[in-house]
C-alpha positions in Angstrom: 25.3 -67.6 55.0 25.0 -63.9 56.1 27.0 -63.0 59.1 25.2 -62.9 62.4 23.1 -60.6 63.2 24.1 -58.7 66.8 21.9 -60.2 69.9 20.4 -56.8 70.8 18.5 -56.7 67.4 14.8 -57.8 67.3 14.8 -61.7 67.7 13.5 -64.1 64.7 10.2 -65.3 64.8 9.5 -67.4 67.3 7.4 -70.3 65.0 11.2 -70.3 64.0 12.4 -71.3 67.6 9.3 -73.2 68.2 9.9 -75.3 65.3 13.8 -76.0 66.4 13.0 -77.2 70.1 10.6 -79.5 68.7 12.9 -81.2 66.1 15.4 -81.2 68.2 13.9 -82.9 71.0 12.4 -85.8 68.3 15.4 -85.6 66.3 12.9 -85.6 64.0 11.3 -83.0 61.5 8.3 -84.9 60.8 8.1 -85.7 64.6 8.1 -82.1 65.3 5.5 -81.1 62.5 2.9 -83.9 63.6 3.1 -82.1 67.0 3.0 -78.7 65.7 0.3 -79.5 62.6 2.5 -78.7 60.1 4.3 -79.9 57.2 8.0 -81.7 57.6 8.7 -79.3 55.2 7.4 -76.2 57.0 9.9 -77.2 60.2 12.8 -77.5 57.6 12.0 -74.0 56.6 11.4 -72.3 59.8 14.9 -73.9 60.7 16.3 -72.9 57.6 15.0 -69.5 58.6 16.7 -69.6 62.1 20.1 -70.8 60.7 20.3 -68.1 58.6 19.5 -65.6 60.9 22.2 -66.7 63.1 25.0 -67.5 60.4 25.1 -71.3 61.7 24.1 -74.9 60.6 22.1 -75.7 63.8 21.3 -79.5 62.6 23.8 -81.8 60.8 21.8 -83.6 58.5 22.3 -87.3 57.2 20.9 -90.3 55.2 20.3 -92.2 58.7 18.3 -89.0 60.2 19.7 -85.4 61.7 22.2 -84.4 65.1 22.4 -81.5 66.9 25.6 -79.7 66.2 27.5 -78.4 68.8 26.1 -74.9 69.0 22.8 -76.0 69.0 23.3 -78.7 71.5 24.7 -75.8 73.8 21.8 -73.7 73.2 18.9 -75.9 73.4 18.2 -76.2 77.0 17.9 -72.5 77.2 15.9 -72.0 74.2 13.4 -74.9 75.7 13.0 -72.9 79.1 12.8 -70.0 77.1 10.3 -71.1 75.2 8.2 -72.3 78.6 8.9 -69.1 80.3 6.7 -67.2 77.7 3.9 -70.0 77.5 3.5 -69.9 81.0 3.6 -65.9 81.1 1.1 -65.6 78.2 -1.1 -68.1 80.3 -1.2 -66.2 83.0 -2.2 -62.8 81.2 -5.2 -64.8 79.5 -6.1 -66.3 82.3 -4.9 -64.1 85.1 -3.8 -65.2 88.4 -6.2 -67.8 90.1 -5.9 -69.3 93.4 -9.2 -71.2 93.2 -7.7 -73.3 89.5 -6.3 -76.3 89.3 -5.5 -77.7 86.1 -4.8 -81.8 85.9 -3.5 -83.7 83.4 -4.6 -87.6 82.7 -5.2 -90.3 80.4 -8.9 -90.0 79.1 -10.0 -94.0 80.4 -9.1 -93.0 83.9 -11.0 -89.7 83.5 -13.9 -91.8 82.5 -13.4 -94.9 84.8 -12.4 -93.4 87.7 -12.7 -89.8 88.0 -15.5 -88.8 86.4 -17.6 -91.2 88.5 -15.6 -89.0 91.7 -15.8 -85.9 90.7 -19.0 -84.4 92.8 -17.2 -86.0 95.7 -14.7 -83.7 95.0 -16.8 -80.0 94.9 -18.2 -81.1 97.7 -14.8 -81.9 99.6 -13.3 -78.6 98.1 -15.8 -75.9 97.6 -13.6 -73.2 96.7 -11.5 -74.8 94.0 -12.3 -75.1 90.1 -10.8 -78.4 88.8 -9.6 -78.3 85.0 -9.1 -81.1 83.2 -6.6 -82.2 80.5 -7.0 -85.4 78.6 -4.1 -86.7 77.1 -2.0 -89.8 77.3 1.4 -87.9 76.8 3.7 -86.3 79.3 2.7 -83.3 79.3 5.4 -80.5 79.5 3.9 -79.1 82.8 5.6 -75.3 82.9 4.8 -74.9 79.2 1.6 -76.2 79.4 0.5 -74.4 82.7 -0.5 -78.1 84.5 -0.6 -78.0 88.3 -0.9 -81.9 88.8 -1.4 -84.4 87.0 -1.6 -88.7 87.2 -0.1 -91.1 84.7 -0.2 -94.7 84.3 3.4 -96.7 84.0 6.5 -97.4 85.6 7.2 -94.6 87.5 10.2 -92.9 86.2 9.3 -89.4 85.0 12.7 -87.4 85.1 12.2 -83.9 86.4 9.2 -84.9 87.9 7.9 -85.6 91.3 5.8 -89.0 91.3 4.1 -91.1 93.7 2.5 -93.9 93.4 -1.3 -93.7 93.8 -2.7 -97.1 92.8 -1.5 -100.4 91.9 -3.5 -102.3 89.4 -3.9 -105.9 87.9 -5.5 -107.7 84.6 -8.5 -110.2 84.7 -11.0 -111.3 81.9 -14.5 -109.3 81.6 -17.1 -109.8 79.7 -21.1 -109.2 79.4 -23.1 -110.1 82.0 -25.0 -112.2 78.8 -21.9 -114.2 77.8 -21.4 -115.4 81.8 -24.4 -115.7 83.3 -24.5 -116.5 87.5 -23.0 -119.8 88.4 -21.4 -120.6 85.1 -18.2 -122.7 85.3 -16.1 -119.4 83.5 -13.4 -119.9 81.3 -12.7 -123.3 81.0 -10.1 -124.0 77.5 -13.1 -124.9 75.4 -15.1 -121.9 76.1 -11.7 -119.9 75.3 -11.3 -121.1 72.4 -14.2 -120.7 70.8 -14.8 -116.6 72.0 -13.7 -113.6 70.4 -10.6 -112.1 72.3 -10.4 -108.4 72.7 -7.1 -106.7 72.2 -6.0 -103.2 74.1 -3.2 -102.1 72.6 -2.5 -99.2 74.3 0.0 -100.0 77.1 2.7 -100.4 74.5 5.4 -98.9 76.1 5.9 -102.2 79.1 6.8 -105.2 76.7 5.8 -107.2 79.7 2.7 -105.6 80.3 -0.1 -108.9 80.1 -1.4 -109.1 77.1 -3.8 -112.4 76.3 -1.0 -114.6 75.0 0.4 -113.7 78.8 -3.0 -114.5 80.4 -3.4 -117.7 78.3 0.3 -119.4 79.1 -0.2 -118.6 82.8 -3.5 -120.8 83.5 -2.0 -123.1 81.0 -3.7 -122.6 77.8 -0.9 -122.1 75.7 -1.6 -123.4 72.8 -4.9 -121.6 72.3 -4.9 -118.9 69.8 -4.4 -115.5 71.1 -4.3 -113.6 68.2 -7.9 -114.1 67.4 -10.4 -111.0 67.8 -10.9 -107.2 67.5 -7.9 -105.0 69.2 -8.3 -101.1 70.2 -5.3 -98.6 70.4 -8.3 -97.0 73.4 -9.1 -98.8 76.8 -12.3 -97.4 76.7 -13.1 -98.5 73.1 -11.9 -102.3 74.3 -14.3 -102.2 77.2 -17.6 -100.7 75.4 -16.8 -103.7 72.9 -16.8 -106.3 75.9 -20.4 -104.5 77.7 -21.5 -104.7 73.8 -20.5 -108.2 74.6 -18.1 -108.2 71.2 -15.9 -110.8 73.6 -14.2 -110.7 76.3 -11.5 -108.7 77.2 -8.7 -108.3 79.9 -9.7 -105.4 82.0 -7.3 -103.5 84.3 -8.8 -103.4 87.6 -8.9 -100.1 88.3 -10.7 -99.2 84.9 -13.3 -101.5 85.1 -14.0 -101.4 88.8 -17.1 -99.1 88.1 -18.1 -101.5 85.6 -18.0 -103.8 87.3 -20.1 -102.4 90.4 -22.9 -101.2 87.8 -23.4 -105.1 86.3 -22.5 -103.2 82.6 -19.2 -106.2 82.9 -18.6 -109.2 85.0 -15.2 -111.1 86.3 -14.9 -114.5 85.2 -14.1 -116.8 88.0 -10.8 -117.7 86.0 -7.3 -115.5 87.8 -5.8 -112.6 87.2 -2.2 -111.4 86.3 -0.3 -108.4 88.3 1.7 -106.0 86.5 4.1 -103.8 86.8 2.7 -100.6 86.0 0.3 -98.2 88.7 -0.7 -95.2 88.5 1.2 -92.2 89.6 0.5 -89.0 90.7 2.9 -86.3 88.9 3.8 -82.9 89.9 6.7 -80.5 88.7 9.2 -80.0 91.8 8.1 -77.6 94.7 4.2 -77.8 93.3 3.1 -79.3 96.6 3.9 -76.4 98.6 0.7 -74.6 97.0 -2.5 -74.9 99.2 -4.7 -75.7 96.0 -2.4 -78.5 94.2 -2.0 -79.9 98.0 -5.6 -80.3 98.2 -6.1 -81.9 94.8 -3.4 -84.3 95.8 -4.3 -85.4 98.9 -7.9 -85.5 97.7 -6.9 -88.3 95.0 -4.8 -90.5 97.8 -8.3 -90.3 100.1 -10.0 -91.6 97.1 -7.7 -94.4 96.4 -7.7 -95.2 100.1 -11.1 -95.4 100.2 -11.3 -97.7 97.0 -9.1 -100.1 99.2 -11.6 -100.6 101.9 -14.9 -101.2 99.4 
């Protein structure tokens, strides 16, 4: 390899650095090219690139997958908040300083379910703020990314995060108003196991999360089949498949409350399961201290508050 070149020379490209803090945060060049859209082999060449620039292996590579090596293991933390520094700084040229912009990050079925359904409430409680969304079910990196608040659903533990909880949730079968008509006896272990079950898949990372093998061995129905019926990687997909009265399908309380309220699904009279996932309102340290995130974030807590008392 070429020596090193001497730090106060131009610096390599920066798809080059790019490309190393996302392998080396997956571990993983084709991790790192599905969340750049590239090739696996387009990372291995940008790092290729970078190692030669600086006269050092930065990965050790191996049969069973790829390490850090030392130097790179020193550096990476800095070339990450290096990396942030300049995506938030380019964000605020193109968008220039705003007091009056929030941006949120959150899973697209809560959007849906429970804010969208809010959201008037809150122009009219906030006048002089402009609320961004961004849907996405991944932690977002929140200095990179230029997100002021944002609310996730799981087990709380977000490291380098603030998080409070804002709602709690449990599961329950729903289905069409059609399939359970007013007075009906509900799921009794014949009816079960004749309907089509429907599957969401997406709460994958809580192994004990209820799913309808769960729901069946707690009201003692076992033995019934669970494996039966369509399954979704998307709550919203599950529960347009239950209104479209495809089967019936264990709703999260929170996401189908509104559902529920409109007649589009109705509870069966059968019980419900907690769990141990809520939903959590996230914020990067020392965010609460600005007037405008404040005021999203106390907004959401009145909401939830108020969804207690209905």
């Amino acid at each position: 390899m070429p020596s090193p070149r001497p730090p106060r020379q131009a610096p390599v490209h920066l798809n080059a650095l790019r490309a190393f803090e996302a392998a080396a945060r997956h571990l993983s060049f084709a991790a790192a090219a599905e969340e750049l859209h590239v090739t696996p082999s387009a990372i291995s060449q940008q790092v290729r690139t970078l190692e030669d620039y600086l006269g050092l292996k930065l990965f050790a590579r191996a049969a069973s997958g790829i390490s850090l090596t030392p130097h790179a293991l020193r550096a990476y933390p800095e070339v990450k908040q290096g990396l942030a520094h300049l995506a938030a700084g380019l964000g605020l040229m193109q968008e220039g300083w705003r007091d009056d912009v929030v941006t949120m990050t959150l899973p697209i079925s809560f959007a849906a379910k429970w804010l969208m359904p809010r959201i008037e409430r809150f122009g009219q409680a906030n006048p002089g703020l402009e609320l961004r969304l961004d849907t996405s079910n991944r932690l977002s990196d929140y200095v990179g990314e230029g997100i002021d608040i944002g609310v996730r659903y799981g087990l709380g533990d977000y490291p380098g995060l603030e998080a409070q909880r804002l709602m709690e949730e449990d599961v329950f079968p729903v289905c069409s108003p059609a399939w359970l008509p007013p007075g009906s006896a509900g799921l009794d272990e014949a009816r079960v196991a004749t309907l089509p079950l429907i599957h969401d898949t997406t709460i994958d990372f809580d192994p004990a999360f209820p799913d309808w093998r769960a729901w069946l061995a707690a009201h003692g129905m076992g033995h019934v089949d669970a494996t039966r019926g369509p399954r979704f990687n998307s709550t919203l997909l599950a529960l347009q498949a239950a209104i479209d009265g495809q089967g019936v399908a264990l709703g999260r309380s929170v996401a189908v409350a509104g559902d529920l309220a409109a007649g589009r699904l109705v509870r069966t009279p059968a019980g419900s399961l907690a769990t141990r996932c809520a939903y959590y309102v996230i914020t990067p340290p020392g965010a609460l201290e600005q007037p405008k995130v404040r005021a999203v974030h106390d907004w959401l807590f009145a909401q939830a508050a108020r969804d207690k008392q209905i």
